[in-house]
C-alpha positions as a printed NumPy array, in Angstrom:
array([[ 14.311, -15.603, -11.207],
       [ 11.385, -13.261, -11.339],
       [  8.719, -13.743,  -8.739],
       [  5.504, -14.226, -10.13 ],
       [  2.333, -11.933,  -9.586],
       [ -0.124, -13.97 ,  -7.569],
       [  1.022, -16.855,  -4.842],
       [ -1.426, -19.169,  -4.428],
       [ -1.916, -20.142,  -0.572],
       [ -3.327, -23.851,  -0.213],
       [ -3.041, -25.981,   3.208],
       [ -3.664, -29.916,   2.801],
       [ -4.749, -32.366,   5.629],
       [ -5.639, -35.569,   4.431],
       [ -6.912, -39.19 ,   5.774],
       [ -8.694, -41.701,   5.462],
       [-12.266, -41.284,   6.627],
       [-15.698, -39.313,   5.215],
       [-14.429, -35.505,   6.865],
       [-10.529, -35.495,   5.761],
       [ -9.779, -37.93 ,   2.591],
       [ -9.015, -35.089,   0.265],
       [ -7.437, -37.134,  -2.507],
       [-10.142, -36.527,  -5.037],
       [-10.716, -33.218,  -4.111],
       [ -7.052, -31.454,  -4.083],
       [ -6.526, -32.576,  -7.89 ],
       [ -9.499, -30.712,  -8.875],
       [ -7.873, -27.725,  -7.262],
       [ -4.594, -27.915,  -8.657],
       [ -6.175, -28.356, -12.029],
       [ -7.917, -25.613, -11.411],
       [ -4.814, -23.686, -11.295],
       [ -2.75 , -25.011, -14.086],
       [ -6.082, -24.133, -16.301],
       [ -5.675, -20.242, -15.685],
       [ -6.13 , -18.077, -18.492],
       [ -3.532, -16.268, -16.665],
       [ -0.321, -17.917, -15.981],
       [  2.461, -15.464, -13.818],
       [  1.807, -17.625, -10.769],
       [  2.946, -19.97 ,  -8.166],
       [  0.984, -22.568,  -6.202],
       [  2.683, -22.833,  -2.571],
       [  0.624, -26.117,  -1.112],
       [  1.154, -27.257,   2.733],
       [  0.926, -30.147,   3.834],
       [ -0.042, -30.682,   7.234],
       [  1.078, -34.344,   8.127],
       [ -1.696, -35.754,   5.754],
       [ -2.163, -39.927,   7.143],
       [ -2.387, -40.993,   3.76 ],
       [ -1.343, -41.045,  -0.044],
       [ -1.188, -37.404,  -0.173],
       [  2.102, -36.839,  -0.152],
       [  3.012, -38.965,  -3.007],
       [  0.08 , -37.152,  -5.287],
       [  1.589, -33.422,  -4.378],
       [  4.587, -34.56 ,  -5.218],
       [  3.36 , -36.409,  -8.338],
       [  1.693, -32.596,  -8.916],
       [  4.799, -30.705,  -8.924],
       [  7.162, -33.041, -10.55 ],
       [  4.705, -31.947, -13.66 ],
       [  5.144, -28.325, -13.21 ],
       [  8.009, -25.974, -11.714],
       [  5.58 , -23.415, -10.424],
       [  3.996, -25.831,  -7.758],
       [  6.048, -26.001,  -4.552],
       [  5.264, -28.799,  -1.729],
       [  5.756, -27.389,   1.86 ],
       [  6.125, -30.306,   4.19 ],
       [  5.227, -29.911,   8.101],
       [  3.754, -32.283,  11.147],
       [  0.239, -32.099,  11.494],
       [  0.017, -28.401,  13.275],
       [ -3.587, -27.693,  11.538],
       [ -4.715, -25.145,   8.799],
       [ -3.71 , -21.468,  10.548],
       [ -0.468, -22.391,  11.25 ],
       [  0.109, -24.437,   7.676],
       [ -1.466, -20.95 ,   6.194],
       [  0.928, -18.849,   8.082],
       [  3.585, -21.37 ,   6.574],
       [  2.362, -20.787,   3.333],
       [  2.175, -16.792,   3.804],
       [  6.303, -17.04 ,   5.191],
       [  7.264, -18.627,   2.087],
       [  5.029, -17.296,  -0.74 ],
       [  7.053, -15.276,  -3.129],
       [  4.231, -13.375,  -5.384],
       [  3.203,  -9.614,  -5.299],
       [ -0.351, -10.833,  -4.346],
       [ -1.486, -13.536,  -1.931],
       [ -4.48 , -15.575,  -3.096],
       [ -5.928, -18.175,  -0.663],
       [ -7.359, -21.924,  -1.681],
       [ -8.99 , -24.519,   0.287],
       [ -8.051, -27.915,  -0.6  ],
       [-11.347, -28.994,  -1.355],
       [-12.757, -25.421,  -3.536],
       [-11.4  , -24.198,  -6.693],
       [-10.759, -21.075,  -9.469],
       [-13.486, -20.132, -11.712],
       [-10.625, -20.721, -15.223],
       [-10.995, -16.606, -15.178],
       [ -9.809, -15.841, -11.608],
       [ -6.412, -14.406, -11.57 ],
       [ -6.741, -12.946, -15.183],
       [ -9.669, -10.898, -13.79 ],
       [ -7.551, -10.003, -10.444],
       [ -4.611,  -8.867, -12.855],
       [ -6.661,  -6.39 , -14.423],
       [ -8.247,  -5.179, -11.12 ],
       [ -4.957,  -4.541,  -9.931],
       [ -3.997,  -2.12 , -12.69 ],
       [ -7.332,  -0.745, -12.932],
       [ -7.561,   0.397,  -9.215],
       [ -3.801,   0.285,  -8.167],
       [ -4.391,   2.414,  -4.516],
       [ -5.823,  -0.575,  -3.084],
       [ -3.64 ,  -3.553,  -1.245],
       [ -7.017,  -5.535,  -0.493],
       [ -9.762,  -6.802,  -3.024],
       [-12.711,  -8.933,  -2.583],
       [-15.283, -10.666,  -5.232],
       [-18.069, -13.021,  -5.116],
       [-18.342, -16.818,  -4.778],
       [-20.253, -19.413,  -6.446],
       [-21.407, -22.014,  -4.2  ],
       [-22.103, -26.05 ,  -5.014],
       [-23.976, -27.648,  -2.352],
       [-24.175, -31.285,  -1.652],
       [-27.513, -31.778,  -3.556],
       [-25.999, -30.389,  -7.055],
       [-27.712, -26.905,  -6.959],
       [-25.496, -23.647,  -6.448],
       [-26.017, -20.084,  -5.232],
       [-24.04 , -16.887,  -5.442],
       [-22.563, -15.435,  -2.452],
       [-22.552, -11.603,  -3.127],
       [-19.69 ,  -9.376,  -3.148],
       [-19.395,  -7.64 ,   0.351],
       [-19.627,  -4.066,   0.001],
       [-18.886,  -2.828,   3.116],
       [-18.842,   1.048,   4.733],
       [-15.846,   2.656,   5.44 ],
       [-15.21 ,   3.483,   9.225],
       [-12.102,   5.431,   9.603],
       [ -9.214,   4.418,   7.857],
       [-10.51 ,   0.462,   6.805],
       [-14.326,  -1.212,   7.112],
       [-16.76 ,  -1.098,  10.287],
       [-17.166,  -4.148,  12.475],
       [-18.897,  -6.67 ,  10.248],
       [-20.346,  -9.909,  11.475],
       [-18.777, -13.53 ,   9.752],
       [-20.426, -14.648,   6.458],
       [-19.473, -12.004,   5.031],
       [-16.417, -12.863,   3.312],
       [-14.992, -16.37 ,   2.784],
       [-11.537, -18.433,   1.892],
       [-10.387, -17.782,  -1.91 ],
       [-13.012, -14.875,  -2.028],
       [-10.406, -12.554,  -1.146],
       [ -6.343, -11.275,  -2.55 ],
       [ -4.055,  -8.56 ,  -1.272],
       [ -0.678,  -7.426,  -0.883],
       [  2.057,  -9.974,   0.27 ],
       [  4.192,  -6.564,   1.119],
       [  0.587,  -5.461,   3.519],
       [  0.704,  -8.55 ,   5.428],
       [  4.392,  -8.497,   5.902],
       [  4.521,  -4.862,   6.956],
       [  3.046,  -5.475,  10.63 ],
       [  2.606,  -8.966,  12.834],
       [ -1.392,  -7.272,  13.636],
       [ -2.409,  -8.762,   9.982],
       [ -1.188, -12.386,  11.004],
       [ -3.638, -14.751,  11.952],
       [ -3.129, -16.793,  15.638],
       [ -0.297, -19.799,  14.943],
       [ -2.771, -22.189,  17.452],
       [ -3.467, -25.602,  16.973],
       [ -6.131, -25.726,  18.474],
       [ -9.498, -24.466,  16.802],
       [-11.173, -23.411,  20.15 ],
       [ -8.077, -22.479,  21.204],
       [ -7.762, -19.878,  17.707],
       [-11.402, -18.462,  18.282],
       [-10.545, -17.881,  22.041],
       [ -7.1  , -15.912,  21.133],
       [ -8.073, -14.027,  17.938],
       [ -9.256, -11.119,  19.422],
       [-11.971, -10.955,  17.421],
       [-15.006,  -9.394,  18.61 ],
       [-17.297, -12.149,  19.74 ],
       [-20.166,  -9.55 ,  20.427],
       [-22.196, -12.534,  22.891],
       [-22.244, -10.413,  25.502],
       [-25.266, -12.22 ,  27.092],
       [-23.318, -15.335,  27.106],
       [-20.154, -14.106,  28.976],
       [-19.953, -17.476,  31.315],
       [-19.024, -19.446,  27.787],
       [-16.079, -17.372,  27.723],
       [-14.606, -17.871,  31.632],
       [-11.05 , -19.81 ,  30.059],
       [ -9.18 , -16.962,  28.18 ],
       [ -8.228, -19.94 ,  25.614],
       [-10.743, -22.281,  24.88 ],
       [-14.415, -22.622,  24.34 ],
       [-15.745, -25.749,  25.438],
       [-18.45 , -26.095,  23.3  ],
       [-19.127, -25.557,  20.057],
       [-22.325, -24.093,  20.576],
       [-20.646, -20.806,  21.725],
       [-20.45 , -20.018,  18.209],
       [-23.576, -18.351,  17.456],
       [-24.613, -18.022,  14.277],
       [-23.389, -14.946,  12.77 ],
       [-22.092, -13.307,  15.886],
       [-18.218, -15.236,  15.578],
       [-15.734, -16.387,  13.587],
       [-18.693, -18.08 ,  12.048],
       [-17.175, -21.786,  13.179],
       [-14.495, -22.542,  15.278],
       [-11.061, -21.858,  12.582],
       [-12.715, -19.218,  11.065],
       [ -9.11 , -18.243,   9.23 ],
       [ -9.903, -16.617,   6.26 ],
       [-12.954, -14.327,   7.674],
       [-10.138, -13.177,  10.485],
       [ -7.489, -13.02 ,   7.828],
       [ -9.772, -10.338,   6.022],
       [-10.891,  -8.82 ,   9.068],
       [ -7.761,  -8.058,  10.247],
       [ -6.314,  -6.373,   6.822],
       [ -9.566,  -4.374,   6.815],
       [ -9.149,  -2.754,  10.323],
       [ -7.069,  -0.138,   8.577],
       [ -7.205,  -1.097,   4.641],
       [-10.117,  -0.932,   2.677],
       [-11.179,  -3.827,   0.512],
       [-12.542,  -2.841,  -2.641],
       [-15.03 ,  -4.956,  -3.924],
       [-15.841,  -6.073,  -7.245],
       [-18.755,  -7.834,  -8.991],
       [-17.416, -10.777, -10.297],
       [-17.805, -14.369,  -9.199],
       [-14.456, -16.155,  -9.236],
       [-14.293, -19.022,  -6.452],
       [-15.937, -21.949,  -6.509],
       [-16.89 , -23.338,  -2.971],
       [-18.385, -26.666,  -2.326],
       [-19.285, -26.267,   1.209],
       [-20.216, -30.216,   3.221],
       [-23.15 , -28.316,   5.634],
       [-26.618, -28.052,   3.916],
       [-27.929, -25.054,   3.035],
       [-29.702, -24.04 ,   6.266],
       [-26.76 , -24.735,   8.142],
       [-24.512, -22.472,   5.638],
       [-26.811, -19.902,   5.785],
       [-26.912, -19.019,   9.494],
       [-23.047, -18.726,   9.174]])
């Protein structure tokens, strides 16, 4: 069977409760999905030992269509279900999804173009459309960053988010230095990423060569932007030697839970 031109990447965790009960929100995604203009795709969805019905919906999901696969682990938490996801996608292009976000109807049949149009390029990166809480939205501009060498320049988080990004499933298989950290831990991820934390001035926060204690280590702007941080590090490591290029389209929809102030100062 032919593999299909864009795997879509999307870890679940569900329960009961106001921060995790994601059984509204993950139909809305995989709707999303099945309501692409363009339809050479597969949807590879992880769940990470979700505490409630979630299982039976994904599987209720891909009993209705063949391109929707159900990856089934113990709760291990969203880098290592993403890595998961990444091991077993089967597309030309990786696309990522967060369980509670979703595709503009537009998204991959705009990326399928951009690939042909500019085929040097293994990365590519758009805009966002964002829904806050209080039913008004804002655009989250393409990044357009400089070139440094052979990929981008240091660049601080906010820059980039999950979904707002695709590249090559062949790039990210070529080297383990474009995987993100398999930790469980989200302290524990931050602490090992080797990203640049650039808090110099705050070097007793980072004694334990694993975890930060608190979450106020995280300044705004200056980390992985909060404590997973997975698909800013995912980008930033495929642009240490790849250049993204960027185009000026909005195609993901995010609908972040923080107010806008605290958004903002990511």
């Amino acid at each position: 069977m032919k593999n299909p031109k864009f795997s879509i990447i999307m870890p679940v965790y569900s329960q009961p409760g106001p921060n995790f009960d994601r059984r509204q929100t993950v139909p809305r995604a995989i709707r999303s999905i099945l309501n692409q203009q363009f339809q050479d795709w597969e949807l590879v969805i992880i769940d990470d030992g979700s505490q409630d019905e979630m299982p039976q919906i994904l599987d209720e999901w891909a009993a209705k269509d063949k391109r929707i696969r159900v990856i089934r682990q113990q709760n291990l938490n969203r880098a290592i279900a993403q890595n998961n996801g990444l091991e077993n996608a089967r597309g030309e292009w990786i696309c990522l999804l967060d369980s509670d976000d979703e595709y503009v109807s537009h998204y991959l049949r705009a990326l399928d173009m951009a690939t042909k149009e500019f085929p040097d390029y293994k990365v590519f990166n758009f805009a966002s459309i964002i829904y806050f809480p209080d039913h008004h939205s804002q655009i989250r501009e393409t990044f357009k960053p400089e070139i440094e060498g052979d990929g981008h320049e240091w660049f601080r988080s906010g820059q980039i988010g999950q979904g707002s990004f695709i590249f090559r499933r062949d790039l990210w298989e070529s080297s383990p230095k474009y995987r993100i950290p398999d930790e469980a831990s989200p302290y524990a991820f931050a602490a090992v990423s080797g990203f640049d934390m650039r808090i110099p001035e705050r070097p007793e926060l980072f004694s334990d060569p694993r975890i930060i204690e608190a979450a106020g280590a995280l300044n705004c702007g200056d980390s992985l932007g909060n404590p997973w941080g997975q698909d800013f590090l995912q980008f930033y490591l495929l642009t240490r030697d790849n250049y993204s290029k960027p185009l000026d389209i909005a195609l993901y929809i995010q609908y972040p839970r923080a107010s806008e102030d605290c958004y903002d100062c990511f």
